[in-house]
Phi, psi and omega in degrees: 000130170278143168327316199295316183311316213294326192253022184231017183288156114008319168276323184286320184265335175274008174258324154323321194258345138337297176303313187295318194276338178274007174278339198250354184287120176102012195066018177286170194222153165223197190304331218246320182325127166235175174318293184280014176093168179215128196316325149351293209278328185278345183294341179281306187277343178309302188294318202270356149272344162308332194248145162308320182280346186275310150343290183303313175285349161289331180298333176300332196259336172107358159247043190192149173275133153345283223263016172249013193274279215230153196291192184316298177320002174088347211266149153327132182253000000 
């Protein structure tokens, strides 16, 4: 497996994008940041609704509704 194969787990990609949503949290900015916004942060909160622990930090930060954390049925979604 190469560095390149390596960044390309799951794990690797919700904790870049953790890091990217906990970067931006409170108005904070990165590298990537532009005029026009940054492609980064959406690309972050996009991968951290795919995970139920990701879901939940979005909800922590004020970018996800409470009620989109879990289905009709109480379960993680």
């Amino acid at each position: 497996m190469t560095s390149t194969d390596e960044g390309c787990r799951s794990v690797d990609r919700f904790a870049s994008a953790r890091l990217t949503v906990l970067q931006h949290a409170g108005g904070g900015t990165c590298l990537n940041c532009g005029d026009d916004g940054c492609k980064q942060q959406s690309w972050a909160v996009e991968e951290l609704t795919g995970h139920a622990g990701g879901r939940e930090l979005l909800s922590r930060l004020g970018l996800l509704s409470p009620a989109d954390i879990y289905s009709p049925g109480g379960q993680p979604r």
